[in-house]
C-alpha positions in Angstrom: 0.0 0.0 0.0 2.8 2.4 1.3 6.4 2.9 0.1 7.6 3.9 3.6 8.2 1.6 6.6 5.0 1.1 8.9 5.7 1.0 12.6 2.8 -0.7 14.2 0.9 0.3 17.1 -0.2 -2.5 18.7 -1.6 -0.7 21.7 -4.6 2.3 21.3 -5.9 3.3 24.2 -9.5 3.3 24.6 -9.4 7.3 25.4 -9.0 7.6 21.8 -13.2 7.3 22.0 -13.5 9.7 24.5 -15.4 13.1 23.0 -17.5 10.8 20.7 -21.5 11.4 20.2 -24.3 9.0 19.2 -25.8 9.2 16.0 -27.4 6.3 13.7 -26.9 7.0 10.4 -23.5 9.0 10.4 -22.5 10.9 7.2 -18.8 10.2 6.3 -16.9 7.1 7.4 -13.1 6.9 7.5 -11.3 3.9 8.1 -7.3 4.2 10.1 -5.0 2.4 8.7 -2.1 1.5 11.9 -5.5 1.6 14.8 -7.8 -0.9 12.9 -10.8 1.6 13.1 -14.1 2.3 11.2 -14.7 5.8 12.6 -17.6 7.6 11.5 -18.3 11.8 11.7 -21.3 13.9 10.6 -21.0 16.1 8.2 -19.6 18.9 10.1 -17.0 17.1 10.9 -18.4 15.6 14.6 -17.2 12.6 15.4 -19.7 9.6 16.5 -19.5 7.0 18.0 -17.1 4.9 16.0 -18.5 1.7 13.6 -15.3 -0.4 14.8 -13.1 0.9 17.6 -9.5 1.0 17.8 -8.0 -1.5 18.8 -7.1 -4.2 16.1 -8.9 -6.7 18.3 -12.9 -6.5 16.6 -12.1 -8.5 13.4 -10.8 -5.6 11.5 -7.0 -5.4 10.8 -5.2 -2.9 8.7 -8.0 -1.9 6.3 -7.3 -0.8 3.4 -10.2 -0.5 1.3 -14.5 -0.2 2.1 -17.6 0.1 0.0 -21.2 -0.7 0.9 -23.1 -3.3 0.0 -25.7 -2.3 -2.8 -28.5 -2.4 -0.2 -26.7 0.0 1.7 -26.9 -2.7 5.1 -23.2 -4.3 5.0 -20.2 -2.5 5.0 -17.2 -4.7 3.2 -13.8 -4.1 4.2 -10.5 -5.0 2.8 -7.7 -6.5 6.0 -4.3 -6.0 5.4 -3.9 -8.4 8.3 0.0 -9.6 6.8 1.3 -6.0 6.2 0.6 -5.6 10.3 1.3 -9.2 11.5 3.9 -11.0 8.8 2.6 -14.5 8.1 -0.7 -13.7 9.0 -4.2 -14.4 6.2 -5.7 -11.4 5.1 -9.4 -11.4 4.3 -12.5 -9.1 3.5 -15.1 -9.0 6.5 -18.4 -7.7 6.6 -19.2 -5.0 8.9 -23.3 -4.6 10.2 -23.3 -0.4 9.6 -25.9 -0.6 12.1 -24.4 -2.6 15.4 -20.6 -2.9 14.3 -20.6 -6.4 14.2 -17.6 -7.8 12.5 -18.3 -11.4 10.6 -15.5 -13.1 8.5 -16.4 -13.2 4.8 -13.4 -13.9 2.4 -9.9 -15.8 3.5 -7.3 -14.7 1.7 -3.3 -15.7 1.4 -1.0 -13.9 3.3 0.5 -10.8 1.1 -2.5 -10.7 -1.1 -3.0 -7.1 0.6 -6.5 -6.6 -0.4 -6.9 -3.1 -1.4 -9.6 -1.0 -3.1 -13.8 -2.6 -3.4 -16.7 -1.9 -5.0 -20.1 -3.3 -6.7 -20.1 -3.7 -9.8 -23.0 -3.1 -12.0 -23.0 -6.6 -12.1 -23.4 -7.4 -8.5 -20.3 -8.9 -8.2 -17.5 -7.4 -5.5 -14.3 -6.1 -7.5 -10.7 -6.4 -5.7 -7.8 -5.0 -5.8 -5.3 -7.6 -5.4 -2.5 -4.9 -4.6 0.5 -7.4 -2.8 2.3 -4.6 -1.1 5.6 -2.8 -1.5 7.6 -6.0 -2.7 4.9 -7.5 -5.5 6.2 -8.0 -8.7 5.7 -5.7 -11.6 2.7 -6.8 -13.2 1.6 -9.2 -10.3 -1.4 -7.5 -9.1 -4.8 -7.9 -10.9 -8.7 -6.8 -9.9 -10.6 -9.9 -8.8 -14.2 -10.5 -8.6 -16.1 -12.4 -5.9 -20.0 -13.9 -5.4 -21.4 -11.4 -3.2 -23.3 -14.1 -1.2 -21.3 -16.7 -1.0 -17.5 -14.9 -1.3 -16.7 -17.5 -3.7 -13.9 -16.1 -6.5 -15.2 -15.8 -9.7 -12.3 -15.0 -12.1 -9.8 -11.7 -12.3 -11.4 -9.2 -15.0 -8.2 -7.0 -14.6 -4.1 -8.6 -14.8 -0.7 -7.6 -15.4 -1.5 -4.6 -13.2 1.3 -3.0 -10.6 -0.2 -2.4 -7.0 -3.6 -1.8 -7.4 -5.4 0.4 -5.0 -8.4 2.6 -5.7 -11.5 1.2 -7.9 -14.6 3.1 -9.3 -17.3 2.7 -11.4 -18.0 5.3 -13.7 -22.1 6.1 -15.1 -21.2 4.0 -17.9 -20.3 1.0 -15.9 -16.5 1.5 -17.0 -14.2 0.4 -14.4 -11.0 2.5 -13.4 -8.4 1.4 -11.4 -5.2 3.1 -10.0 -2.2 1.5 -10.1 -0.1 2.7 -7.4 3.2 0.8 -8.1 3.6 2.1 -12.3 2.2 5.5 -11.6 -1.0 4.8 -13.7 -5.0 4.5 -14.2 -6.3 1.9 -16.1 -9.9 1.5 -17.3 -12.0 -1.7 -17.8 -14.5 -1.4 -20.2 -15.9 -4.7 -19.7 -14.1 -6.7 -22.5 -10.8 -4.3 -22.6 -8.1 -3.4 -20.1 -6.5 0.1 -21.6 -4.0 2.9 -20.0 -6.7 5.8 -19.2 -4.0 8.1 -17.7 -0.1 7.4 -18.7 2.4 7.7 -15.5 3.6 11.0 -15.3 0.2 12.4 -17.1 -0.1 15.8 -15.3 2.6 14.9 -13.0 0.8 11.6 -11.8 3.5 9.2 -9.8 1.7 7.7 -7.2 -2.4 7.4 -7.7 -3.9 6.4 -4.4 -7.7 7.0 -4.2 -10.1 8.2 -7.1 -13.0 9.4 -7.1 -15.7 11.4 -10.2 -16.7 14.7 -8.9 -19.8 16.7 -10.0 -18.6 18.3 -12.5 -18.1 15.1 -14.3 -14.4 14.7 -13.9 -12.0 12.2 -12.8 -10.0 13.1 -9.6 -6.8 11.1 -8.3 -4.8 11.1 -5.2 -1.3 11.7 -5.7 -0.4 9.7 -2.1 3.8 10.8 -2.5 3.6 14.0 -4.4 0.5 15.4 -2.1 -1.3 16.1 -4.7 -5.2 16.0 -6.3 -4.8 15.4 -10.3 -7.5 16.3 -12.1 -8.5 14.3 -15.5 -11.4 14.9 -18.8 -13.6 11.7 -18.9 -11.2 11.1 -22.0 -8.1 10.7 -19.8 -6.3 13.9 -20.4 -4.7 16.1 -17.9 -7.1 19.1 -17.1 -4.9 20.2 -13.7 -3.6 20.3 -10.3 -6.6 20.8 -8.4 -4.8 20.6 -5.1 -1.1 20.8 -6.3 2.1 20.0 -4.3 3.6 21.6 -2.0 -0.1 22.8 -0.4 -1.8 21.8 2.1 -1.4 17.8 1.5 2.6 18.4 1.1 3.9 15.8 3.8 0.4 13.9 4.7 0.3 11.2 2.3 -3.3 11.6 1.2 -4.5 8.3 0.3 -8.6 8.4 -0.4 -10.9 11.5 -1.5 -14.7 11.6 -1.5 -17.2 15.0 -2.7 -19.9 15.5 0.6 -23.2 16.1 -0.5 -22.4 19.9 -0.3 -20.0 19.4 -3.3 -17.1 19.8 -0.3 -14.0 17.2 -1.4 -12.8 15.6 1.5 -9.3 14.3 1.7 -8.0 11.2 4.1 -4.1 11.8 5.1 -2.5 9.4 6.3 0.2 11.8 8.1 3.6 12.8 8.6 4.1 10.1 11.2 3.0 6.6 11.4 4.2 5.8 15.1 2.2 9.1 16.3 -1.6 9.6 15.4 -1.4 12.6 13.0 -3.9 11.1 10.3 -6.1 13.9 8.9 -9.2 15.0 7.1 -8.8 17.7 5.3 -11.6 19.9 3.4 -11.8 21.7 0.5 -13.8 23.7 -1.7 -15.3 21.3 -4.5 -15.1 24.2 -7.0 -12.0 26.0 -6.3 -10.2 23.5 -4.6 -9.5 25.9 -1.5 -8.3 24.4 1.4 -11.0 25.1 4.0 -10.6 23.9 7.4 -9.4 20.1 9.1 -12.3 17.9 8.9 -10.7 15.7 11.5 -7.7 15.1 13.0 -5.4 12.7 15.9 -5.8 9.6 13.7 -3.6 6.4 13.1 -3.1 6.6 9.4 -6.6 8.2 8.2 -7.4 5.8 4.8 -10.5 5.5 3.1 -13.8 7.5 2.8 -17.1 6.9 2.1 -20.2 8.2 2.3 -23.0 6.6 4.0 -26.1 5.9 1.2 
């Protein structure tokens, strides 16, 4: 997932939840990395009471990718169990969004490092099989699974580098970053093609992607601290957040637009022994920075947005 050493916490204290409100049905969800959490915040950035504490010890382990389940009930979630505990299986689990329950759902082989999910159009859940910092070039691939059952089905996407983020676009086009060759690739289906080249408006190291409302495709840059901006044909438009701003230093890894048109950004941080994981918002339009959504987290990850 990350090109820098993780130092893992084993130990979060439990004052981590201390602050945190009630609310069923919480707006934005963020999952942290090093502190196994699901954390979830309303819209104005409150924190609520966490989905999945920290901890590590509730069945979720280093996770590294989330989506919903098309009925909006189940939360999936990607363990990077091995990157955190060598040897060790990693697995998708399924997540009640309602009591937090964690059940086991997918086994997978140690260093698989499950990344980015989604639904497909088809119903099927898409993988990223990323395999960390030490996969071969060309190793990783986008795998699909019975949503029921969490039998594999086949792998739609191969000879990929470190794939991380997936989405769906209107169309049913599937686009996938590749973290490890500095790309995006799309899946139309029947074809695999390079939707934006490495280096492609100074792309090196796409992390989370997202289509905002105006139509466009918006891309992490996790090393650079960046937000690349794309056309829907692949080509450059700009910087939208460029380097050396406010995400110079955090790591950003995963960005979601509110239902305001806000973006929000997950940052990992500066520090992965000390909790300085971040949210970080920003006008949708302008791409102002506007305040810190959140902050004091283990390596903030992914976002999502309750349905």
């Amino acid at each position: 997932m990350m090109r820098r050493s993780v130092l893992v916490t084993t130990a979060v204290t439990l004052s981590m939840l201390a602050g945190f409100t009630n609310r069923a049905g919480a707006d934005v969800i963020l999952t942290g990395y090093i502190e196994s959490s699901i954390l979830r915040f309303a819209e104005d950035g409150t924190p609520l009471q966490p989905i999945v504490p920290p901890g590590g010890t509730y069945g979720v382990l280093g996770p590294a990718g989330i989506t919903f389940s098309p009925d909006g009930s189940t939360l999936y979630v990607s363990n990077q169990a091995s990157a955190l505990v060598p040897g060790a299986p990693d697995s998708i689990v399924q997540v009640d969004a309602t009591t937090g329950n964690v059940m086991p759902f997918i086994t997978l082989p140690s260093g698989y490092l499950p990344a980015g999910l989604r639904f497909g159009p088809d119903g099927y859940l898409y993988v990223s099989h990323n395999g960390g910092q030490a996969a071969p070039m060309g190793s990783g691939s986008v795998d699909r699974y019975d949503p029921t059952t969490g039998a594999y089905i086949d792998s739609v996407v191969t000879n990929i580098t470190q794939p991380t983020g997936l989405v769906f676009d209107s169309a049913g086009n599937l686009y996938v970053s590749c973290y490890g060759d500095s790309t995006v690739v799309q899946f139309d289906g029947t074809n695999v093609n390079i939707f934006v080249a490495a280096g492609s408006g100074g792309l090196y190291s796409p992390s989370g992607l997202q289509f905002g409302p105006d139509g466009n495709l918006y891309v992490v840059d996790l090393l650079l601290g960046a937000v690349r901006r794309y056309d829907p044909t692949g080509a450059s438009i700009d910087d939208f957040i460029p380097a050396g701003g406010k995400l110079d230093g955090q790591f950003p890894s995963d960005l979601l637009f509110d239902r305001s048109g806000q973006l929000l950004v997950a940052n990992l941080g500066g520090s992965f022994s000390d909790p300085e994981g971040t949210i970080k918002a920003f006008d949708g339009t302008t791409g102002a920075y506007v305040d810190d959504f959140a902050t004091g987290i283990f390596l903030a990850s992914q976002l999502l947005l309750t349905p």
